[in-house]
PADO-953111 format. One record per residue (C-alpha): residue in one letter; x, y, z. Coordinates in steps of 0.2 Angstrom, whole numbers, padded with zeros to 4 digits, always signed. Each point is the difference from the previous one (the first is absolute). Layout:
N
AXYZ
...
end
This chain:
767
X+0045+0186+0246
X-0005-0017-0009
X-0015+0004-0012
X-0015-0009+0003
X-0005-0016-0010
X-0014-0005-0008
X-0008-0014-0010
X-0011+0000-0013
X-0009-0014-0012
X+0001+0004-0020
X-0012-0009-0008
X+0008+0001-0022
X-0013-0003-0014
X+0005-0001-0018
X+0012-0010-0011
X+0010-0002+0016
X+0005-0020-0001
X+0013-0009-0012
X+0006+0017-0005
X+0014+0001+0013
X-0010+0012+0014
X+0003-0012+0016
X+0020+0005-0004
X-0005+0017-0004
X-0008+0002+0017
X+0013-0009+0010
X+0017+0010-0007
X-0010+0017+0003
X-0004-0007+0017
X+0018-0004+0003
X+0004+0016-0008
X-0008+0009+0012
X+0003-0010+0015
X-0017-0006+0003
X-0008-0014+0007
X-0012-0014-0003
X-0005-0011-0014
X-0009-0001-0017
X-0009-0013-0006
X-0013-0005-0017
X-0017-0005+0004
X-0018-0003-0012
X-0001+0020+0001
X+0016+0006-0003
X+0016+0001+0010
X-0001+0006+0019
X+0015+0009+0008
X+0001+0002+0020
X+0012+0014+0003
X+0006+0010+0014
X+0015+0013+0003
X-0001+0019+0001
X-0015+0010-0006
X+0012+0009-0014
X+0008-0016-0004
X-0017-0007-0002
X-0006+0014-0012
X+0015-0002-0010
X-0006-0020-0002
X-0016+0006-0006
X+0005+0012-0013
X+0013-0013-0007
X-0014-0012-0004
X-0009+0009-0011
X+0016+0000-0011
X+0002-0019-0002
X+0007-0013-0010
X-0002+0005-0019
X-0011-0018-0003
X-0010+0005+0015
X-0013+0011+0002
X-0008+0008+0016
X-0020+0003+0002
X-0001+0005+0016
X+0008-0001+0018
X-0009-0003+0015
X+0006+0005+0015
X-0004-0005+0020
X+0010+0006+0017
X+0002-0014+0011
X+0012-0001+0017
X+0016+0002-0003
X+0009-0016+0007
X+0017+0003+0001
X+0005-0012-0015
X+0016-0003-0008
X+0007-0007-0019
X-0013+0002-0016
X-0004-0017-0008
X-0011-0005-0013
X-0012-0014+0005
X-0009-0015-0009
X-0016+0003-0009
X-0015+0000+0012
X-0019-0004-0008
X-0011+0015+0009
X-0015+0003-0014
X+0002+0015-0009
X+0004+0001-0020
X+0015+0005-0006
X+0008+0001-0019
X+0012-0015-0009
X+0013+0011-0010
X-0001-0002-0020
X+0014-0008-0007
X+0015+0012-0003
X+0014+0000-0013
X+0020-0005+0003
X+0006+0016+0008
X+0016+0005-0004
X+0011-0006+0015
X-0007-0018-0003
X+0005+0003-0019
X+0017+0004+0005
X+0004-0014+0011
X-0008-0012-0012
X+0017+0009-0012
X+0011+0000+0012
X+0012-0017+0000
X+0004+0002+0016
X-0018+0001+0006
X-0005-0017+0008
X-0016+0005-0011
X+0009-0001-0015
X-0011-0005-0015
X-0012-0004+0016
X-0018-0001-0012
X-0012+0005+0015
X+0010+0011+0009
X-0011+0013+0012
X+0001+0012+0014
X-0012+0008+0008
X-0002+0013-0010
X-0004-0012-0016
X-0006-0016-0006
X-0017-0010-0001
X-0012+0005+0011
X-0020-0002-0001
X+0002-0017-0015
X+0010-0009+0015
X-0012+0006+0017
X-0013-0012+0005
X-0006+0016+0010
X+0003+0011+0014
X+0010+0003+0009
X+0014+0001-0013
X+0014-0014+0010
X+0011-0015-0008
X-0012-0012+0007
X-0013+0007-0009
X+0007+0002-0016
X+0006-0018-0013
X+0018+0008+0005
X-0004-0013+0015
X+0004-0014-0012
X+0020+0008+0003
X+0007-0004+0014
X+0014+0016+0004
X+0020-0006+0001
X+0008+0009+0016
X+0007+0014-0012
X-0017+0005-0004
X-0007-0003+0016
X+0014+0012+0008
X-0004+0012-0013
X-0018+0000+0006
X+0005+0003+0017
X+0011+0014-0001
X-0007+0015-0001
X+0015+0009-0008
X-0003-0012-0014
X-0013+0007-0015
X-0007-0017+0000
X-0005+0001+0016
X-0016-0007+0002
X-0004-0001-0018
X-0011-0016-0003
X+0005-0007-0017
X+0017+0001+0005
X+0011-0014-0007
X+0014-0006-0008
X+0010-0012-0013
X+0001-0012+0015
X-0018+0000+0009
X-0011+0007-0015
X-0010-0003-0015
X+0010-0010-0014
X-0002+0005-0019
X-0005-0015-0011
X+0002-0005-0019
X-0012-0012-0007
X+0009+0000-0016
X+0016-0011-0008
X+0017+0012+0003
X+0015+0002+0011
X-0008-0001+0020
X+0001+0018+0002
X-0017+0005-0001
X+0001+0020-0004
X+0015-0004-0013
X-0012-0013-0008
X-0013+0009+0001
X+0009+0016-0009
X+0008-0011-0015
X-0019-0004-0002
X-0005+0017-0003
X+0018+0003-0010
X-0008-0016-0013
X-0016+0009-0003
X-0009-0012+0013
X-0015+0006+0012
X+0002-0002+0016
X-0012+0001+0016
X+0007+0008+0016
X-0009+0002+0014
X+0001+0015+0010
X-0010+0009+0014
X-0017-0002-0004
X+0000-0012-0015
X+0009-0009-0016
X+0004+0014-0011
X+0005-0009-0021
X+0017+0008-0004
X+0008+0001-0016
X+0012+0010-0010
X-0010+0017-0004
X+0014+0002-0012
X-0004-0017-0011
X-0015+0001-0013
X-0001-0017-0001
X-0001-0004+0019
X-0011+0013+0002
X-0012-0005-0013
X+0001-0017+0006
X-0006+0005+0019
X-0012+0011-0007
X-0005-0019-0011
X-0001-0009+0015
X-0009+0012+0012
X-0015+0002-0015
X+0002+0019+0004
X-0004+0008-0016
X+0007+0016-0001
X-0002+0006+0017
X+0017+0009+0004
X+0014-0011+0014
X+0010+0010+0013
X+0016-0001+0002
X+0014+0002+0012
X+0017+0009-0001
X+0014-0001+0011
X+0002+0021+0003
X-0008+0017-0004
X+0014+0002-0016
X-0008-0014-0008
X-0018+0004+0005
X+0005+0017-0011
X+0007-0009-0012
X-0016-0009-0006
X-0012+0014+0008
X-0002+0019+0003
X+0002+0000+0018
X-0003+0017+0009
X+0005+0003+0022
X-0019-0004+0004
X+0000-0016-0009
X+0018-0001+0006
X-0004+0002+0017
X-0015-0014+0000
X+0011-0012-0010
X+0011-0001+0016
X-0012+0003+0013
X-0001-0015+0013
X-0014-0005-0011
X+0009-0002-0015
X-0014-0004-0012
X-0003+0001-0018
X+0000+0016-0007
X-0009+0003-0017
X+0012+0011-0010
X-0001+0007-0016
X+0013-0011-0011
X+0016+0007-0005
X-0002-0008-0019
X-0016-0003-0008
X-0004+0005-0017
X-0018+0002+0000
X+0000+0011+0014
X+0018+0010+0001
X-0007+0012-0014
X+0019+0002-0004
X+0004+0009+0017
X+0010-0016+0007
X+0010-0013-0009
X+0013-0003+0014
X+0005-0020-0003
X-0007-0012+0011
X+0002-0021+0005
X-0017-0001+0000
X-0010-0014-0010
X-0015+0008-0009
X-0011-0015+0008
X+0003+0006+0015
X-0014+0013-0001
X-0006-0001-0020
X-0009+0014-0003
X-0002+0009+0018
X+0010+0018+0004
X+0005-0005+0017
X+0009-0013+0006
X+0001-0006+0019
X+0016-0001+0010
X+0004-0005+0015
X+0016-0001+0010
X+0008-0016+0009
X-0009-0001+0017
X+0007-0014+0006
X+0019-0009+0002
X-0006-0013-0011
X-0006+0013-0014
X+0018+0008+0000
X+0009-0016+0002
X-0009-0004-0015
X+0007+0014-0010
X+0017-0004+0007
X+0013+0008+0010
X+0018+0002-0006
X+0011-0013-0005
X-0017-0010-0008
X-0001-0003-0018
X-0010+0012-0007
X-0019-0004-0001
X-0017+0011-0006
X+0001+0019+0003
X-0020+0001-0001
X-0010-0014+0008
X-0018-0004-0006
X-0010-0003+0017
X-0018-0005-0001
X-0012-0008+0013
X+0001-0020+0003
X-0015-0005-0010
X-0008-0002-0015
X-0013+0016-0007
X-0013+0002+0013
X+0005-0012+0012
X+0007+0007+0019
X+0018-0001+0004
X+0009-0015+0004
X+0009-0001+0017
X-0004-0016+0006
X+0014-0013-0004
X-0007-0016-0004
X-0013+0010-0010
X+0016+0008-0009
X+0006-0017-0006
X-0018-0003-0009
X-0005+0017-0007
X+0016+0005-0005
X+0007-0013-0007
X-0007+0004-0019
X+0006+0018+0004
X+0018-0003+0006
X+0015-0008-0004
X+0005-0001+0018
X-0004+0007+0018
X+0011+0012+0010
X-0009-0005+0015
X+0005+0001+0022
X-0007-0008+0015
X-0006+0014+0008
X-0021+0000-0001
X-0009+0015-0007
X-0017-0001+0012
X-0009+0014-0012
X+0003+0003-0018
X+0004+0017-0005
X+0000+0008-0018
X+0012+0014-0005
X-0008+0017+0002
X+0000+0012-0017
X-0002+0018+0002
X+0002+0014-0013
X+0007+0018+0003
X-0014+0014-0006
X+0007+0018+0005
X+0014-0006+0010
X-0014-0009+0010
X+0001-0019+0005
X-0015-0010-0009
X-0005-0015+0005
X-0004-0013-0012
X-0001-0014+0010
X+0004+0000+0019
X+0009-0015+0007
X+0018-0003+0006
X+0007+0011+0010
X-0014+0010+0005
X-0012-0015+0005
X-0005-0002+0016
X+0003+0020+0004
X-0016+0005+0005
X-0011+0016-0006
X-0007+0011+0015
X-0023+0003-0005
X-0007+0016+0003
X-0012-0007+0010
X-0002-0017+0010
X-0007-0014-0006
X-0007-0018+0007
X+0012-0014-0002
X-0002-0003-0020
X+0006-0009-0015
X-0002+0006-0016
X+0002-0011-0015
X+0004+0012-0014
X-0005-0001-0018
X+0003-0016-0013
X+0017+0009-0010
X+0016+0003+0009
X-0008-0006+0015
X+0006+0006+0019
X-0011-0001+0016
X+0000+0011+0017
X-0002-0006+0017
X-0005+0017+0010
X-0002+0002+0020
X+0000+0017+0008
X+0006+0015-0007
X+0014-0014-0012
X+0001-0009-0015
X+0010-0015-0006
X-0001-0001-0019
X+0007-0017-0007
X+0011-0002-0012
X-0002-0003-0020
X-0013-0015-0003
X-0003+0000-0019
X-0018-0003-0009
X-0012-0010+0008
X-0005-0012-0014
X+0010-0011+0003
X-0001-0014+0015
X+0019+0001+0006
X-0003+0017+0001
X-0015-0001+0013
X+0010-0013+0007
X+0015+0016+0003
X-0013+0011+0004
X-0006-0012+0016
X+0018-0001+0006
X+0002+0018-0003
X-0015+0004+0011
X+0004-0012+0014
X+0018+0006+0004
X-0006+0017-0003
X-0011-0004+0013
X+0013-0009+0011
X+0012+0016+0000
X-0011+0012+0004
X-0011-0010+0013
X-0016+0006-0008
X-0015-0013-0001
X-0011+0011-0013
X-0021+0002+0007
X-0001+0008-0018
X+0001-0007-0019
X+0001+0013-0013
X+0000-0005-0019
X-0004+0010-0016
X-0017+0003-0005
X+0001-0009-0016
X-0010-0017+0003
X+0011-0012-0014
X+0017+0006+0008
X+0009-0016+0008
X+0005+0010+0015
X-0017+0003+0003
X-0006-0016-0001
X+0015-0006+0012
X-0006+0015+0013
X-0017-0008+0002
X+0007-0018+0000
X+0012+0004+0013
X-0010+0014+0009
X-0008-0014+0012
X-0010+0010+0014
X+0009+0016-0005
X-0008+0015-0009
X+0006+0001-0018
X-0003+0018-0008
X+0002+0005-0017
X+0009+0017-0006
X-0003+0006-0017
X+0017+0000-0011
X+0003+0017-0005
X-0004+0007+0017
X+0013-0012+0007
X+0015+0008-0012
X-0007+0016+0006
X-0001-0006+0020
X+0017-0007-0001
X+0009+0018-0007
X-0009+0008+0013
X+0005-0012+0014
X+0020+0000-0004
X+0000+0019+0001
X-0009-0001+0019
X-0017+0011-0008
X-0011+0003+0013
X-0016-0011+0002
X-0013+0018-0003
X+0013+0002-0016
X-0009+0000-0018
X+0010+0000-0018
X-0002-0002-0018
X+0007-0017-0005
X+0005-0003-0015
X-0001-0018-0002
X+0007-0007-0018
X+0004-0018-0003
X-0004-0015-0010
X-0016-0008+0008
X-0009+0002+0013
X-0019-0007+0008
X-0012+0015+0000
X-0015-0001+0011
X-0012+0003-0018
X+0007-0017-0007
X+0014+0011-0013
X+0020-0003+0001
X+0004+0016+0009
X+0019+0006-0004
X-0002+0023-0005
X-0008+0005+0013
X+0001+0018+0013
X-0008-0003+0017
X-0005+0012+0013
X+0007-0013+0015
X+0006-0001+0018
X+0002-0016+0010
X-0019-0003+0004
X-0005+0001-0020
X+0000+0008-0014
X-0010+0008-0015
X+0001+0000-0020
X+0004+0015-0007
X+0004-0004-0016
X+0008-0016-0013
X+0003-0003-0016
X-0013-0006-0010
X-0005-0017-0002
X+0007-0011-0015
X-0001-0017-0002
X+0011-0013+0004
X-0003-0015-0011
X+0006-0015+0005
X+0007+0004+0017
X+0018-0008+0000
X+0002+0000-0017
X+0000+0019-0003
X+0009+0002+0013
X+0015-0010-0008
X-0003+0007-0017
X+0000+0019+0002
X-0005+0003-0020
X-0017-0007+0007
X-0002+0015+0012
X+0005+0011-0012
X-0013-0006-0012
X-0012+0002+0015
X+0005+0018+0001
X-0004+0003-0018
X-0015-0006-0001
X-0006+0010+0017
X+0007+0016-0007
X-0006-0002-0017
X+0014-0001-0012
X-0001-0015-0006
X+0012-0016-0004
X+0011+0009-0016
X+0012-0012-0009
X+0016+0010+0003
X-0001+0001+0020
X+0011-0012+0008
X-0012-0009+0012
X-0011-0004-0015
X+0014-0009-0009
X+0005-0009+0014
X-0017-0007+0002
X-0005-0015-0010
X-0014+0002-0012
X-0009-0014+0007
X+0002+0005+0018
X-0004+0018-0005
X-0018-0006-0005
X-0003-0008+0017
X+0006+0017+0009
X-0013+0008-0011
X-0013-0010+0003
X+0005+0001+0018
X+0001+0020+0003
X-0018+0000-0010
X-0010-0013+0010
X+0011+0001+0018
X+0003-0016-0003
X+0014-0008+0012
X+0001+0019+0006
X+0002+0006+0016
X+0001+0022+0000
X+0017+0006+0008
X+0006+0016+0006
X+0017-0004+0001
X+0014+0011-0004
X+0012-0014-0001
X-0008-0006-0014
X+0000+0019-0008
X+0019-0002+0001
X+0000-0017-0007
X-0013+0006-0015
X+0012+0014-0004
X+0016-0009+0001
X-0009-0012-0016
X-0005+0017-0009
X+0020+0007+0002
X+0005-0014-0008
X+0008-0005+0016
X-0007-0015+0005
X-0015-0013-0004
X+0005-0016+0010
X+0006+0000+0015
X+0009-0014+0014
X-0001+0007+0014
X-0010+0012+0008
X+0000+0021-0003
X+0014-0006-0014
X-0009+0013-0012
X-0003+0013+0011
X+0021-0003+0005
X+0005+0002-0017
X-0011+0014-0004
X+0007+0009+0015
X+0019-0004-0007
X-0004+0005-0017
X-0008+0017+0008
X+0014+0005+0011
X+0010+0015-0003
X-0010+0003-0017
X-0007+0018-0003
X-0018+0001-0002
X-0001+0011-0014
X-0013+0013-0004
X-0015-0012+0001
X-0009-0003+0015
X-0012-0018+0004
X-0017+0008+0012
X-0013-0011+0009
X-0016+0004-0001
X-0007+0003+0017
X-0021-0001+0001
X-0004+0006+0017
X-0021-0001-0004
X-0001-0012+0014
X+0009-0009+0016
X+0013-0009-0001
X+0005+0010-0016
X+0006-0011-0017
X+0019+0005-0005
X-0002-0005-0020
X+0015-0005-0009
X-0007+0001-0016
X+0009+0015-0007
X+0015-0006+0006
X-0002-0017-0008
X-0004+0010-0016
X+0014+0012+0000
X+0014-0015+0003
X-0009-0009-0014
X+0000+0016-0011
X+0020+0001+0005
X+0003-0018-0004
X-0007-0001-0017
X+0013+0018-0003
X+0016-0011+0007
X+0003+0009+0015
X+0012-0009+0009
X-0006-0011+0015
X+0011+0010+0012
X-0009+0015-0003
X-0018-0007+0001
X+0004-0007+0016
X+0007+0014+0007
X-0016+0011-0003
X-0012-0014+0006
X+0013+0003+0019
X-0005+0017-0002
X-0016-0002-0005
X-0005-0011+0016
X+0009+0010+0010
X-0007+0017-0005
X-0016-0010+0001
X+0004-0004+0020
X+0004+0017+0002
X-0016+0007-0008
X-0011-0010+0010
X+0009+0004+0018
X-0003+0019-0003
X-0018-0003-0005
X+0000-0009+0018
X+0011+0008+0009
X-0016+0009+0008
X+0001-0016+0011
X+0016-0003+0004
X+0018+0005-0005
X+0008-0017+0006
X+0005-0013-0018
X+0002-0018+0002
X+0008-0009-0015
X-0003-0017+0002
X-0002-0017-0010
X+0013-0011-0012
X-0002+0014-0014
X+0010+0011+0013
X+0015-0012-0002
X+0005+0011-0018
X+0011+0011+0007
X-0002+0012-0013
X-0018+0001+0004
X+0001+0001+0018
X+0015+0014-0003
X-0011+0012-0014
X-0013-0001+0012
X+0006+0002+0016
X+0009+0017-0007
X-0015+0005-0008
X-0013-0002+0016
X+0016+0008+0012
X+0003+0016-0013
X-0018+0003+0001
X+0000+0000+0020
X-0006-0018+0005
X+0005-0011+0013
X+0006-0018-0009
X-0001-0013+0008
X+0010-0017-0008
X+0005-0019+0004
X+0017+0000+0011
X+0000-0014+0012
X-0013-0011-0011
X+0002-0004-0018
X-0015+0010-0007
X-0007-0017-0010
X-0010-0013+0008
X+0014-0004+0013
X-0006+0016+0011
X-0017-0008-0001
X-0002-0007+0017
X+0006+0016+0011
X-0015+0009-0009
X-0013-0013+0006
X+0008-0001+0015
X-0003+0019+0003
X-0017+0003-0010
X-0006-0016+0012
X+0004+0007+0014
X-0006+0016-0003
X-0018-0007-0004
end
């Protein structure tokens, strides 16, 4: 007796498209002799199947194991009359409405790698080689669904071996879009004198102590020998980036270690599909080793000068590895310095005309191709804390993947914050966070940001009914939100909530859902007019209340301070009382003259505006350890301080906080802690030490004031830029968990300023 057949319609939803799922769907089909077709559309991919009920079932369960660059949200599935079909194809794309997700870039996997080896490969040194599996993704889509012809792969006409590999579905190109080849794709260029051979030209470059631009996926990365002090300190020249540490690049996890302490967490995100930066902490560096490490390394001290961590990456492209060399080269850099495309501030280059003019004082010469990047897209940094992935900044190989809301919202855009600027475009129960933007004070980067918006926009077939922008009035991307609003409601979110909003968001709280937030950073708009930054807030999506902050200093001179930590030092000493003696560091490093004009400005408020901030407590302690008084980039002295801390016993002696609940929101004072680090600094305890009590300190302090709230709630958000310090976030974390709390931390969003937009999506939505 035959068994009856059935048909049914599965409707897929996720990361379903460029990832290889077509192929996946038709070899299970074939495997289990079933029929009908699969095809992409706007929504997703739609598959029409028909066979046996158990064959059927079997089909099902097998999707929800797909692909690993592919992930499945849901599966929708419809009967319909069977109708006696034979074969399983896959069909053309079909435009049906509907919203479905470009993939992220993803890394070289290791078959491509292979081939790219192998002599006897017709992909032999092939720079752009792909499979479905691997390869650019969302730089190259001009939007859904995710087909050649709509990618600048287009531009490449296929040669009949890669079109046959297409067709065939035994083939593991089969159907992979960026497919190409020596003969039908992209072709490397050198804009430089050498030999015609671009990659070894390009390589002898690097060999001389040269700097050279490459572009990759996303963008122009500057390359050098991370190995060479002189070439490094000549980029570093050229770029005008102070002392902010570069990222490099290594060829394979033996090297990472070599120049780095690499554990399996760090390990495993090194060679995820992502393959971003990694901050580890360096393998040799004498301020911070503390004479527990001294295991030689190639890397140039101006590299990272100063900083603990260094940030690796692995090759994620052919070109990268080719770059490196495979056997049989000469012998070329075993550490590459790769930094953005741009000089300090600016936006990553992509574009290649543009290349030719703003690199050209940067590079000795372009690596370039002819295959167009339609988006730019940074490098993404993330950190290991507890064997936990960080994000730092979230960008290649996780953009476009979107973040599922606890609750729906109207179609949205949400412009972020001014620093490490990202948006969000929401619809629904989804949201698409864009990739890195940089700092909005700059007009090519509001230029980025309107392209950023518009594709996002172009992907994920969202037309945003809603604006929402941070509450401070002088931000740019404020002022951008109600120029551009048009007829559109624009709403503002306070900054602090949003940090907290965002936390709450990634881990899928519920909407009725209340927490104390704990939202630390640098600077922040509060509704009383002060810079906000050490604040604890009872909060849920639709608002939140001031339980308590530190107490008000003044911040004289705005920019200035911040850029000169021993300013905020001599702030805090005046608050607390101690005064300005002669043998504390920050008062040597401040000129007389400009010490008389800080006076006169602390006494009259002068030039003052009051700040909260527990950034700028860190910054004021890193001057008062001795650690730092100037700084080049931003958090340098909290950075340092953290290094110098690390791994350091506290000792006896214990920094408290000064807690005066008389009234709400309660005022944390740091006073005695300000006096006992300047008591310990005039008695030559080392650095290390004070910073580690002061980690303690504010930890203990996080802890105290969660059990004196805990009445309300049991559930701990740490959220804000300050909750980058992975020793921090580490102390306290333990300290809330031993002591029975809920914490919740940063995990899909960096917990800086580039999480911003998720929370005024939500804390919008929910009012």
């Amino acid at each position: 007796m035959t068994a009856e057949r059935r048909r049914r319609r599965l409707r897929i939803r996720g990361v379903v498209q460029g990832v290889g799922f077509r192929p996946f769907v038709y070899t299970t089909a074939t495997e289990l002799a079933l029929a009908g077709e699969v095809g992409n559309d706007e929504a997703g991919v739609l598959v029409e199947i028909e066979g046996t009920a158990a064959a059927l079932d079997e089909f099902a369960d097998r999707l929800r194991q797909p692909p690993p660059a592919a992930t499945v949200d849901s599966v929708e599935c419809t009967d319909l009359a069977a109708r006696d079909d034979t074969g399983f194809r896959i069909v053309g794309s079909i435009r049906a409405g509907g919203r479905t997700t470009v993939p992220p870039d993803a890394a070289l996997c290791d078959v491509c790698a292979g081939e790219l080896r192998d002599p006897g490969n017709r992909r032999y040194r092939h720079p752009f080689i792909n499979c479905t599996g691997c390869g650019p993704r969302f730089t190259i889509a001009a939007g859904p669904p995710f087909d050649r012809a709509r990618t600048s792969m287009a531009d490449f006409t296929l040669c009949d071996s890669c079109a046959r590999e297409y067709a065939d579905p035994a083939d593991r190109r089969f159907h992979a879009q960026s497919i190409c080849c020596p003969g039908c794709g992209p072709v490397l260029t050198y804009s430089g004198a050498g030999t015609g051979d671009a990659l070894a030209d390009a390589r002898a470059l690097l060999r001389a102590g040269g700097i050279l631009a490459v572009k990759g996926i996303g963008g122009y990365h500057l390359a050098c020998d991370g190995a060479d002090a002189a070439a490094v300190s000549e980029l570093r020249r050229r770029k005008g980036r102070g002392d902010k540490p570069f990222a490099v690049m290594v060829p394979n996890l033996e090297t990472a270690g070599q120049i780095a302490r690499v554990n399996a967490a760090s390990a495993e995100l090194l060679t995820s599909a992502a393959h971003p930066i990694v901050l580890l902490p360096r393998r040799r560096c004498p301020r911070y080793d503390h004479g527990t490490d001294a295991a030689p390394s190639d890397l140039a001290e101006a590299v990272a000068p100063g900083s603990p961590d260094i940030g690796v990456m692995l090759p994620y492209t052919a070109l990268h590895l080719l770059l490196f060399g495979l056997p049989g080269d000469p012998p070329g850099p075993r550490v590459l310095v790769m930094t953005s495309g741009n000089t300090g501030g600016e936006p990553i280059c992509y574009d290649d005309e543009d290349a030719r003019t703003r690199l050209a004082g940067l590079a000795d010469a372009r690596l370039s191709h002819n295959r167009r990047i339609l988006v730019p897209c940074d490098d993404s940094v993330l950190r290991v804390v507890d064997d936990i992935g960080l994000p730092v900044r979230r960008s290649r190989g996780y953009v476009p993947v979107p973040i599922a809301l606890p609750m729906a919202a109207p179609p949205t855009l949400a412009v972020g914050g001014d620093v490490k600027n990202t948006c969000v475009v929401a619809s629904g129960r989804t949201a698409w966070p864009s990739q890195h933007l940089g700092d909005m004070d700059r007009p090519a980067t509001l230029a980025a940001f309107e392209t950023a918006e518009r594709h996002l926009e172009r992907l994920t077939r969202v037309t945003p009914a809603r604006v929402v922008a941070d509450a401070h009035p002088g931000y740019r991307s404020t002022g951008w939100a109600r120029r551009h609003a048009g007829q559109r409601e624009v709403r503002t979110v306070q900054h602090h909530h949003a940090h907290i909003a965002a936390v709450m968001g990634e881990h899928g709280l519920d909407p009725a859902e209340t927490v104390l937030g704990f939202a630390f950073d640098g600077t922040g708009w509060g509704p009383d007019g002060a810079i906000w930054g050490g604040e604890l807030l009872v909060a849920g999506y639709h608002g939140f209340r001031r339980l308590a902050h530190l107490k008000y200093v003044p911040l004289a001179g705005g920019d200035v301070t911040v850029h000169r930590p021993y300013r905020m030092a001599l702030a805090h000493l005046w608050a607390s009382g101690s005064g300005w003696p002669e043998n504390l560091a920050p008062v040597r490093a401040c000129p007389p003259a400009e010490r008389a004009v800080l006076a006169h400005q602390l006494r009259t408020g002068l030039g003052c505006v009051p700040t909260s901030s527990m950034g700028r407590l860190f910054d004021a302690v890193a001057s008062l350890a001795g650690v730092r008084h100037v700084v080049d980039y931003e958090a340098q002295a909290a950075i340092e301080l953290e290094g110098s801390a690390r791994d350091v016993p506290t000792g006896r002696a214990v920094y408290r906080f000064a807690v005066l609940p008389a009234t709400e929101p309660a005022v944390i004072d740091p006073a005695p802690v300000i006096a006992a680090i300047a008591r310990d600094a005039s008695d030559a305890v080392p650095a290390g030490v004070i910073g580690a009590r002061f980690h303690v300190a504010v930890a203990r302090l996080v802890l105290e004031l969660a059990l004196g709230h805990a009445e309300i709630t049991r559930t701990v958000v740490l959220a804000g830029g300050v909750f980058q310090n992975s020793l921090l976030l580490s102390t306290t974390r333990a300290l809330l968990r031993d002591h029975g709390f809920t914490v919740r931390c940063p995990q899909r969003l960096p917990p800086n300023d580039g999480g911003l937009a998720l929370g005024q999506v939500l804390a919008a939505g929910a009012n």
